[in-house]
DOMAR-385291 format. One record per residue (C-alpha): residue number from 1; z, y, x. Coordinates in pm, 1 decimal. Layout:
N
<atom volo="NUM" up="Z" north="Y" east="X"/>
...
//
This chain:
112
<atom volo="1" up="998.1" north="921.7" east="-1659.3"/>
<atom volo="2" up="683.6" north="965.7" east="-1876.5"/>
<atom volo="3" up="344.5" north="1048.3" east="-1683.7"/>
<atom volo="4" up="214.2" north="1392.2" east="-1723.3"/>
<atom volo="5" up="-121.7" north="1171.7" east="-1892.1"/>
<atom volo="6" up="73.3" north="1030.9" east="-2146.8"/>
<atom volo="7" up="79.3" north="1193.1" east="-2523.2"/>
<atom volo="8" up="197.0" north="1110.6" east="-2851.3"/>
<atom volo="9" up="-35.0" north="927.4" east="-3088.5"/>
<atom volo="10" up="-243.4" north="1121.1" east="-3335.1"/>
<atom volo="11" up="-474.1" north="1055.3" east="-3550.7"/>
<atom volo="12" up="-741.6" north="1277.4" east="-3782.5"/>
<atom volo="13" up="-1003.3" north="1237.9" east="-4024.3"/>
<atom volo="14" up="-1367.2" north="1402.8" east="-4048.7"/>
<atom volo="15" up="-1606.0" north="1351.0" east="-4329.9"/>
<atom volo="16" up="-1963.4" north="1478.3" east="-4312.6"/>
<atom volo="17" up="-2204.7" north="1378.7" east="-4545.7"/>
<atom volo="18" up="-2280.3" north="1032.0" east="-4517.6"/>
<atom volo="19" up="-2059.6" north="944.8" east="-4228.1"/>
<atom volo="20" up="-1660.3" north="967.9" east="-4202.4"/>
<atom volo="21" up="-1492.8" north="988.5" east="-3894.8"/>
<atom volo="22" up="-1131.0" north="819.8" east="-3808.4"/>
<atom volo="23" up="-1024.2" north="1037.7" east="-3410.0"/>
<atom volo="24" up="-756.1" north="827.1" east="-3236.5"/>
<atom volo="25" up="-500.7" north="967.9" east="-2983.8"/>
<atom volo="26" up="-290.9" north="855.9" east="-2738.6"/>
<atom volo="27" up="-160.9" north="537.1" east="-2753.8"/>
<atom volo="28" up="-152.2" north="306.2" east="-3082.9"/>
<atom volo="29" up="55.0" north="93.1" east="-3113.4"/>
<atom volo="30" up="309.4" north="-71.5" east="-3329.6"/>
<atom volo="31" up="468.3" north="248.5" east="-3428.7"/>
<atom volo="32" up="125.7" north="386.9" east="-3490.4"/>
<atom volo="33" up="-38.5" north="133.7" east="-3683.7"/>
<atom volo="34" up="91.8" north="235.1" east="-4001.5"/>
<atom volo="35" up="-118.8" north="603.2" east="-3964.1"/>
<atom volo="36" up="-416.2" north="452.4" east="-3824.7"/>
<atom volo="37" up="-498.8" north="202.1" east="-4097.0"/>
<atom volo="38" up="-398.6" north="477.7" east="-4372.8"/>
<atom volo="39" up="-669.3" north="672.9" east="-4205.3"/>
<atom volo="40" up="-939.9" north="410.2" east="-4216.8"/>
<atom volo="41" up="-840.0" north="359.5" east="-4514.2"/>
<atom volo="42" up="-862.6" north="712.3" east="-4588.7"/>
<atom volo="43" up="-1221.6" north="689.8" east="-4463.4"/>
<atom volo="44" up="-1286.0" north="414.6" east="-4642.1"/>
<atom volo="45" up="-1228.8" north="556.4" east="-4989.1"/>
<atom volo="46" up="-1511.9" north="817.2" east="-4896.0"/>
<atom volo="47" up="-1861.5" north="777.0" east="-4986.5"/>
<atom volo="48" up="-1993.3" north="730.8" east="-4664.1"/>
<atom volo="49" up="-2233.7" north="476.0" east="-4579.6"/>
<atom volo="50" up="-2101.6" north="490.2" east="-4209.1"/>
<atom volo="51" up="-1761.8" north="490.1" east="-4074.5"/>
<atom volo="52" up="-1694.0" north="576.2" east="-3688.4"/>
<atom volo="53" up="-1377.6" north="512.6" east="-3499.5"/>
<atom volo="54" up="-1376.5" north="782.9" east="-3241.0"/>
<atom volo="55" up="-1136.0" north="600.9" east="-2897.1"/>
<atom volo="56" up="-1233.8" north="867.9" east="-2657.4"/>
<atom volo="57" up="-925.3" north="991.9" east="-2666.0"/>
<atom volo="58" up="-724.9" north="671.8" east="-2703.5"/>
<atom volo="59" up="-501.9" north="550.1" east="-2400.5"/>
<atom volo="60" up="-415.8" north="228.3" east="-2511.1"/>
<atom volo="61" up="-410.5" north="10.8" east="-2748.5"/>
<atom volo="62" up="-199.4" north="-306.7" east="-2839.7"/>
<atom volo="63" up="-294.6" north="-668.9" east="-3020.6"/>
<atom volo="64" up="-140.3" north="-440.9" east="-3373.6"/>
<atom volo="65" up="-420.3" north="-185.9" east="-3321.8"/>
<atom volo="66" up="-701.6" north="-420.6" east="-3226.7"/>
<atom volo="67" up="-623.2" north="-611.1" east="-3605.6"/>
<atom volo="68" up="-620.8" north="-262.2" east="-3723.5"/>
<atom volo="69" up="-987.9" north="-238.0" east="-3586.9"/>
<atom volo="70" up="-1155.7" north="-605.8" east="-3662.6"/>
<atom volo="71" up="-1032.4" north="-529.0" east="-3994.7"/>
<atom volo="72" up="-1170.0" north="-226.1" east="-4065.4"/>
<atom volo="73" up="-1484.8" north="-368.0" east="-3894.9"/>
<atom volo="74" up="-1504.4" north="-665.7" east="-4191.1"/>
<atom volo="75" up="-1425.2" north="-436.2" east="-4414.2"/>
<atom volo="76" up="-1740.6" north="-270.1" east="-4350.9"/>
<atom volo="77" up="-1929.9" north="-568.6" east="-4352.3"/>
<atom volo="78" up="-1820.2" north="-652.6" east="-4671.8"/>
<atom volo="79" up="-1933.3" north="-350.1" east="-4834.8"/>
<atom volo="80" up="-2259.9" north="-277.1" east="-4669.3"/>
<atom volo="81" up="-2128.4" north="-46.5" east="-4443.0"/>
<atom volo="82" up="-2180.3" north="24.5" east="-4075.8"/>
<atom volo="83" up="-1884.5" north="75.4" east="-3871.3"/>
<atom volo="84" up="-1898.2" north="181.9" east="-3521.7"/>
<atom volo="85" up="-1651.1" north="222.5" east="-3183.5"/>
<atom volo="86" up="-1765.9" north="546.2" east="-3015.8"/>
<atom volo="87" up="-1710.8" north="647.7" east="-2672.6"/>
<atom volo="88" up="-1380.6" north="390.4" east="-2622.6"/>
<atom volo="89" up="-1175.0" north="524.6" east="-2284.7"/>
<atom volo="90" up="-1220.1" north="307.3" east="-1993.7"/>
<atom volo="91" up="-938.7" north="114.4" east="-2033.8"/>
<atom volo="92" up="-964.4" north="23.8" east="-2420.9"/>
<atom volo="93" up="-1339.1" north="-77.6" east="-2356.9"/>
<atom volo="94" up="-1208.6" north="-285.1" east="-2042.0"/>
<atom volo="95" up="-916.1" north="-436.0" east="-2334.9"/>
<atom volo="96" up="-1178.7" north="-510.6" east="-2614.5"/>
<atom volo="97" up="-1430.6" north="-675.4" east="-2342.7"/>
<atom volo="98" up="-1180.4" north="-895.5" east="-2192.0"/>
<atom volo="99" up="-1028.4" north="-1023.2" east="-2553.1"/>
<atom volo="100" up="-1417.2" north="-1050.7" east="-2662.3"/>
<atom volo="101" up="-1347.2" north="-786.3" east="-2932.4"/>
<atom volo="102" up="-1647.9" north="-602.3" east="-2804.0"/>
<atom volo="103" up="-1836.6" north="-879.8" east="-2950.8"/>
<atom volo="104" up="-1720.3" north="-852.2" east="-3313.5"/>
<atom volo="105" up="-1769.8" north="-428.3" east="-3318.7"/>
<atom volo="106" up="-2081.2" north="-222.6" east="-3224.8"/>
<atom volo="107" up="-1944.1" north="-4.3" east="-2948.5"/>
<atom volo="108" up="-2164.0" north="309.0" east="-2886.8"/>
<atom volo="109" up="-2152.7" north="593.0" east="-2597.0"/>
<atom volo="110" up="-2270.4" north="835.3" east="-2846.3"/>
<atom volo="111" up="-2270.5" north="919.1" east="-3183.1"/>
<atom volo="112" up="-2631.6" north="1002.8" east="-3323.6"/>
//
């Protein structure tokens, strides 16, 4: 039986100006991992100097997604850009604390 909470994952991209935005939903996984990194990628190939991974909306997350993530993250790094985690779910922040991750990405409540 699936719980009323659960929902397919989904996944959108927003550019404005200098920032691009990646919105996750649901849960990504394997069989999502393929979408999500086309949409970073996606992002990427804007000219924004600031990419943001929206995981408000994201209900989990497995060790396929995370890569998807640090990637993207050194990516970023490695072409002057600033990527940020906004407004992770509780249990994706709880994930990325306890592997560490949270060390590796700058996680913000908001998005200025």
């Amino acid at each position: 039986m699936i719980s009323p909470s659960w929902q397919p994952f989904s996944v959108t991209v927003s550019s404005d100006g200098d920032s691009a935005t990646v919105f996750l939903r649901g849960e990504l996984d394997l069989s999502g991992v393929d979408r999500a990194r086309e949409a970073v990628e996606q992002a990427e190939a804007s000219d924004a100097t600031l990419l943001v991974l929206d995981l408000s909306q994201l209900d989990f997350i497995d060790s396929t997604g995370l890569e998807v993530l640090l990637r993207a993250a050194r990516r970023a790094h490695n072409n002057g850009r600033r990527l940020i985690v906004a407004r992770p779910s509780r249990y994706v922040r709880r994930l990325l604390e306890l592997t560490a991750i949270d060390q590796s990405l700058d996680i913000v409540d908001d998005v200025v």
